[in-house]
N, C-alpha and C positions, 0 to 999 in steps of 0.2 A: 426290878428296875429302879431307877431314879424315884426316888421319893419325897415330896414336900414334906420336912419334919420341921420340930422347933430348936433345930440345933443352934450353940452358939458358936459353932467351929468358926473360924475364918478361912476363905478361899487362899491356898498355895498359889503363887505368884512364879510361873517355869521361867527362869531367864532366857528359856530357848525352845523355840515351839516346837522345834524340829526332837530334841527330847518329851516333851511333852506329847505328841503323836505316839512316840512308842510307849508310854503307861496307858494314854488313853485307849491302845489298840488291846491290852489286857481287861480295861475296866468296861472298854463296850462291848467287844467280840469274845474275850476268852471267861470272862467272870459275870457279862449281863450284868452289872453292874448299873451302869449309865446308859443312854441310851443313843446310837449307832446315828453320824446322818444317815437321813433318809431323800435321797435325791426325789425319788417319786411324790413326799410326802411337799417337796421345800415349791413345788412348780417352777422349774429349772428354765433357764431360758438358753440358747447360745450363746448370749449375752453375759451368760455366766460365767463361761468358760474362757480363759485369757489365752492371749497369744500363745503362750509355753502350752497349753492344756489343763492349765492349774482349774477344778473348780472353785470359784470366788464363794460361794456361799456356805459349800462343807469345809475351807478354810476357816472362815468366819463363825462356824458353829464351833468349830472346838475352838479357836481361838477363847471365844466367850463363854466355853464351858467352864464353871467352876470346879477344882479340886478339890476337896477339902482334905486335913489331915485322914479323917478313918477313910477314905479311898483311898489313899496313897498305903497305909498299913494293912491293905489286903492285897498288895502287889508283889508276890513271894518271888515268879519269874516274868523274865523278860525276855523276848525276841529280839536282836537287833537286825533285819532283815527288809531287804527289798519289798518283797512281797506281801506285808502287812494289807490288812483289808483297809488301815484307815488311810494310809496311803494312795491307797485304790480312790476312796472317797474323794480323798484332798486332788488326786490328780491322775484319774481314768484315764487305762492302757499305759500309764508309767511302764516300762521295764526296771527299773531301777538301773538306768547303763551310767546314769554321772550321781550325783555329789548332793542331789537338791535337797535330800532330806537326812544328810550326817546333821547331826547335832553337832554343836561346836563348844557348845556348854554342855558339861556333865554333868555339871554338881548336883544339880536336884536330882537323877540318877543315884548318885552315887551317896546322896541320902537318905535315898529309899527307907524306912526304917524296918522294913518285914522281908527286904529283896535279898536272896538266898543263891536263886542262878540266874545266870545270862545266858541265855544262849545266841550267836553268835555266825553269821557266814562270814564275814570277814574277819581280820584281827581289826581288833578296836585298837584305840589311842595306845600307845603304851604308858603312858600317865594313869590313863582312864583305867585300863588292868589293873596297874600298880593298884588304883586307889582302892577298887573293887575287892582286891587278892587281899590289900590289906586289912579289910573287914569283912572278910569272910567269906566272902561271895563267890562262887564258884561258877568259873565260866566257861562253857561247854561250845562245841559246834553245833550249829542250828540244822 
């Protein structure tokens, strides 16, 4: 997990949260990496949770979680999918039926510097392909 070290990395700065959800959803759930909210741990209120169903507090945890570059270069593949757990976090009983959580910014995606495949339920941008196919990255169905 997360470890307090004496790095001097600097925190990655995601132009767009909604892309930074899908690395984080590798670094907490698929690689234990960083560590997961914890609705049980944060004492959640209703209060919490806004009109849409969004939780206000496990937004706010990633939001404030930092990246740093060696996270990001342990990020081989990537889901782009509804059904992410941090998604779940960010906004319990989601189905994923609209739009709330496409990224609109890629670019930090698509500079992944260790990301190999994507896998995929829908068709992604075709920009976002392009740019992917053009450095090598191979993208599969999820």
């Amino acid at each position: 997990m997360d470890d307090e070290s004496n790095t001097t990395e600097e925190p990655i700065e995601f132009a767009d949260f909604n892309a930074k959800l899908l690395v984080l959803d590798v670094l907490c759930y698929d690689l234990d990496v960083l560590e997961p909210y914890d609705a049980d741990d944060a004492d959640e209120s209703d209060e919490d949770i806004d009109v849409e169903g969004q939780d206000g507090r496990a937004r706010e945890y990633y939001d404030d979680l930092d990246l740093l570059p060696s996270h990001l270069a342990l990020v081989s593949e990537l889901t782009v999918d509804s059904d992410l757990e941090v998604l779940q976090d960010v906004h319990p009983g989601w189905e994923g039926t609209d739009d709330r959580f496409d990224p609109q910014n890629w670019d930090d995606v698509v500079e992944l510097p260790a990301l190999r495949t994507v896998y995929v339920a829908t068709r992604l941008p075709p920009h976002v392909a392009e740019a992917l196919t053009a450095k090598g990255v191979d993208i599969q169905p999820a």
